[in-house]
Backbone as CSV, one residue per row, in Angstrom:
resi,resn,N_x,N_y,N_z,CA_x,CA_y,CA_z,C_x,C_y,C_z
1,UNK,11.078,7.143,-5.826,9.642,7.291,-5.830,9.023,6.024,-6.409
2,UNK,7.660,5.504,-5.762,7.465,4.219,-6.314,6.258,4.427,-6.745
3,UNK,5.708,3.943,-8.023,4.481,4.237,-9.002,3.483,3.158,-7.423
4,UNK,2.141,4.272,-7.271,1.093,3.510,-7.218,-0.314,3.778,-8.048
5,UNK,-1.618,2.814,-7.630,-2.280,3.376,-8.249,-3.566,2.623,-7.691
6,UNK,-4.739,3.883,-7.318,-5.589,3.747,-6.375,-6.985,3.617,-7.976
7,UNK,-7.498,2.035,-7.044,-8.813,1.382,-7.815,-10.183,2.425,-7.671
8,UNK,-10.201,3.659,-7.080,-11.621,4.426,-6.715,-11.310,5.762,-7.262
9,UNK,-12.039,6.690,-7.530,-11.912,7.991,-7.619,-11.557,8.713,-6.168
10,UNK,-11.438,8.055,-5.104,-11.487,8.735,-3.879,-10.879,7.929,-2.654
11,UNK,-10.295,8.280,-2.083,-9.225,7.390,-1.297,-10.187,7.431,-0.148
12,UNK,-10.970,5.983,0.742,-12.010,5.973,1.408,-11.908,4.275,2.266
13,UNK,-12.198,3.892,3.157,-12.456,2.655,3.943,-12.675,1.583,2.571
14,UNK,-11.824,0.986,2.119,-12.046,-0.045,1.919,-12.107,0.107,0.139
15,UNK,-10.682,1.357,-0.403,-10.448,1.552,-1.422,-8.923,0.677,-1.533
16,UNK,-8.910,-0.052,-2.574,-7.546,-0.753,-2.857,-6.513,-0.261,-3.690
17,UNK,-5.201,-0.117,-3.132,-4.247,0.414,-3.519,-3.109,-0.759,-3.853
18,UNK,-2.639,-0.764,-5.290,-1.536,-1.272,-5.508,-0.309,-0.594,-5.924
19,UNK,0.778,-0.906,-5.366,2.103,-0.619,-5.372,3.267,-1.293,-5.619
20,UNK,4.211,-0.813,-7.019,4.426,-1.793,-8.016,5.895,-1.564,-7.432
21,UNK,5.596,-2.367,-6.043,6.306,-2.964,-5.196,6.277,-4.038,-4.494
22,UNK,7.145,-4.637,-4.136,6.891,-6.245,-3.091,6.833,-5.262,-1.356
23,UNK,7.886,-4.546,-1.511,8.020,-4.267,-0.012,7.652,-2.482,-0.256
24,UNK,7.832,-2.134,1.333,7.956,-0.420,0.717,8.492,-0.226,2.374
25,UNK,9.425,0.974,2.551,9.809,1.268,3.600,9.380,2.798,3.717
26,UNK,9.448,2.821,4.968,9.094,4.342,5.677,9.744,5.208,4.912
27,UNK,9.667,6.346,5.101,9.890,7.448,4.170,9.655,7.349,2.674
28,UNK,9.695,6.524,2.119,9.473,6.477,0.604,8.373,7.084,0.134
29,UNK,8.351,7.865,-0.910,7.126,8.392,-1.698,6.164,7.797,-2.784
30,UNK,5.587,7.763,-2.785,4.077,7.035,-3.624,3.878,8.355,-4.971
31,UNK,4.259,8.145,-5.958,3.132,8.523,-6.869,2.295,7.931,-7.378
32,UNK,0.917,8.687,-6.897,-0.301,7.934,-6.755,-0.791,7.984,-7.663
33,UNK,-1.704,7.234,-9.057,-2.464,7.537,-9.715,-3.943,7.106,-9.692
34,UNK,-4.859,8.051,-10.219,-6.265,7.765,-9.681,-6.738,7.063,-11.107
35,UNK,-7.562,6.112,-11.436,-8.260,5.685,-12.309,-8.391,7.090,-13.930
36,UNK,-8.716,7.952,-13.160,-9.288,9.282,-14.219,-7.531,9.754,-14.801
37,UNK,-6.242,9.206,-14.129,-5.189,9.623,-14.785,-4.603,11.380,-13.625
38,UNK,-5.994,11.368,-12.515,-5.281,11.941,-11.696,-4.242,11.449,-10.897
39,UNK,-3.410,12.434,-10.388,-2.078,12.242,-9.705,-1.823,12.878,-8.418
40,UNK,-1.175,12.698,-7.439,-1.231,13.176,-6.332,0.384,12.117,-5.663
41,UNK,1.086,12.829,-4.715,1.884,12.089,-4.287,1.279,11.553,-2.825
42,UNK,2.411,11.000,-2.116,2.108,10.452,-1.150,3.370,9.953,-0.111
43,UNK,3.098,9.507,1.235,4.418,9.295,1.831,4.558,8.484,3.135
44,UNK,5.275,7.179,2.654,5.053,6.272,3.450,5.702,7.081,4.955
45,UNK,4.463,7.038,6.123,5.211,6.965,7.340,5.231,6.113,8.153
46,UNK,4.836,4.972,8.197,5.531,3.782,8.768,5.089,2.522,7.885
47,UNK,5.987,1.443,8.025,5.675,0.139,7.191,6.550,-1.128,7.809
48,UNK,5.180,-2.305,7.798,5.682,-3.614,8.405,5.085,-4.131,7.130
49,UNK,4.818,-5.860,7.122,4.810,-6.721,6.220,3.029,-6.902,6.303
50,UNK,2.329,-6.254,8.041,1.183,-6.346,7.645,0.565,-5.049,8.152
51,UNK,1.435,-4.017,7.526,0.361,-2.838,7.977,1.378,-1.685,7.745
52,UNK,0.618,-0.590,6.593,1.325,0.767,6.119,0.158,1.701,6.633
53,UNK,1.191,3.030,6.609,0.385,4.063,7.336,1.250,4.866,6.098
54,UNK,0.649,5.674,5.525,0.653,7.015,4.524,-0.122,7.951,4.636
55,UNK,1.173,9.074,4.060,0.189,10.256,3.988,-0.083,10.826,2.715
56,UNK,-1.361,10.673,2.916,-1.511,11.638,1.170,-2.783,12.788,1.509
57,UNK,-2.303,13.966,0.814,-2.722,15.215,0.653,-3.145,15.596,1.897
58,UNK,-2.056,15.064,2.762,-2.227,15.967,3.953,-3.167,15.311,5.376
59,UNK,-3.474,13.762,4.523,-4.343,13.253,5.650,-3.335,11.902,5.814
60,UNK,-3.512,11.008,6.708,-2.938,9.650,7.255,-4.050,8.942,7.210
61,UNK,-3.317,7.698,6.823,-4.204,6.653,5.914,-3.369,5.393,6.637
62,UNK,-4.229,4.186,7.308,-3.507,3.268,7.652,-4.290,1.926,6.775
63,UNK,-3.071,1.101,6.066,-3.882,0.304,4.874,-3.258,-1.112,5.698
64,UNK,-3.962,-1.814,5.203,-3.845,-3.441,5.406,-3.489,-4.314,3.832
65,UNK,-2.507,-5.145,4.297,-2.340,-6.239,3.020,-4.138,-6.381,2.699
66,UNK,-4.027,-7.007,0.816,-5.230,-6.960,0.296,-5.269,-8.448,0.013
67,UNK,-6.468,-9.105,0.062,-6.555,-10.879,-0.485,-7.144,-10.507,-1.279
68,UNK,-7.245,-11.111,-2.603,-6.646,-11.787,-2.940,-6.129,-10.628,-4.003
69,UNK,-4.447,-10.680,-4.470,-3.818,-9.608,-4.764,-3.623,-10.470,-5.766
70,UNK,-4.564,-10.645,-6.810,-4.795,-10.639,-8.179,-4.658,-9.503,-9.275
71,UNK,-3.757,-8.910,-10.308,-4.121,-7.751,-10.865,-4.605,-7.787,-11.895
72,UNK,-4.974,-8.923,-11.813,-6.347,-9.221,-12.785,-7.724,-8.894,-12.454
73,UNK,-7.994,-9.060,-11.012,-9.382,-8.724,-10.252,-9.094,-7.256,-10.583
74,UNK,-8.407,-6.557,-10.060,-8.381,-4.695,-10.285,-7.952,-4.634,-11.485
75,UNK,-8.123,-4.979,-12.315,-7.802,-4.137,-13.458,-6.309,-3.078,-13.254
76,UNK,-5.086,-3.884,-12.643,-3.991,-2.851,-12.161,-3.456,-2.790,-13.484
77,UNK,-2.656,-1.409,-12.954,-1.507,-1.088,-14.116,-0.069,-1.692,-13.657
78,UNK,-0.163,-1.924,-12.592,1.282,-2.571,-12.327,1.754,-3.927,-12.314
79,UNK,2.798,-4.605,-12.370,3.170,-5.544,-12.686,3.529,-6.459,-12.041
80,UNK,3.939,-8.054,-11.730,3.995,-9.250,-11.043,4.315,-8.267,-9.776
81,UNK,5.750,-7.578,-9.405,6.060,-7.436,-8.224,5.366,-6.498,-7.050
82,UNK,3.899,-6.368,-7.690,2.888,-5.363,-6.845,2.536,-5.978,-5.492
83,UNK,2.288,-4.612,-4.451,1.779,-5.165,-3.772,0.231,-4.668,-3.419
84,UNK,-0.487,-5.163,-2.983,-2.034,-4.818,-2.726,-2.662,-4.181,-1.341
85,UNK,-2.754,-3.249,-1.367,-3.167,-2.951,0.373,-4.655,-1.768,0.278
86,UNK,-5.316,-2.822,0.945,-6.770,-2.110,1.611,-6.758,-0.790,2.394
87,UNK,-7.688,0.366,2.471,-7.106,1.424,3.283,-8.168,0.742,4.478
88,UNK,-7.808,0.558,5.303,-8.568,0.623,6.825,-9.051,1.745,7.864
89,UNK,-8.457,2.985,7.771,-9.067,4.181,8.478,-8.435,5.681,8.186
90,UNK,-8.920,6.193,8.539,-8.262,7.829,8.292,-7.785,7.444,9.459
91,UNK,-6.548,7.796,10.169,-5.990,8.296,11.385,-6.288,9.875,11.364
């Protein structure tokens, strides 16, 4: 299971998600944390180098690499080997 942790109260077009990962492969699970210390899992169903598709709470979420993946700009909890990805649409 790989720690993430979403910058919004609400997972929405153009909410940023980091994952205190470099890579992430299909099937793998996300525990997600929300700013407020909420939690929710999640589950990668497909992944390339520029484009993840997850599911969390039952909906599909397709995210895009994030510029500039500073975790200094977000205020992240995770560490050098994060990675940053934009959500781009509900599927």
């Amino acid at each position: 299971m790989l720690s993430a942790y979403i910058n919004e109260k609400d997972i929405r077009t153009g909410t940023v998600i980091s994952v205190a990962a470099k890579s992430v492969a299909p099937g793998e699970t996300l525990a997600l944390e929300y700013p407020n210390k909420g939690r929710v899992s999640g589950k990668v169903i497909s992944a390339s180098h520029n484009e993840l598709e997850v599911e969390i709470n039952s909906e599909a979420w397709r995210l895009r690499p994030h510029a500039p993946s500073d975790s200094t700009i977000h205020n992240d909890l995770s560490d050098k080997e994060a990675s940053f990805w934009t959500v781009q649409a509900k599927l």
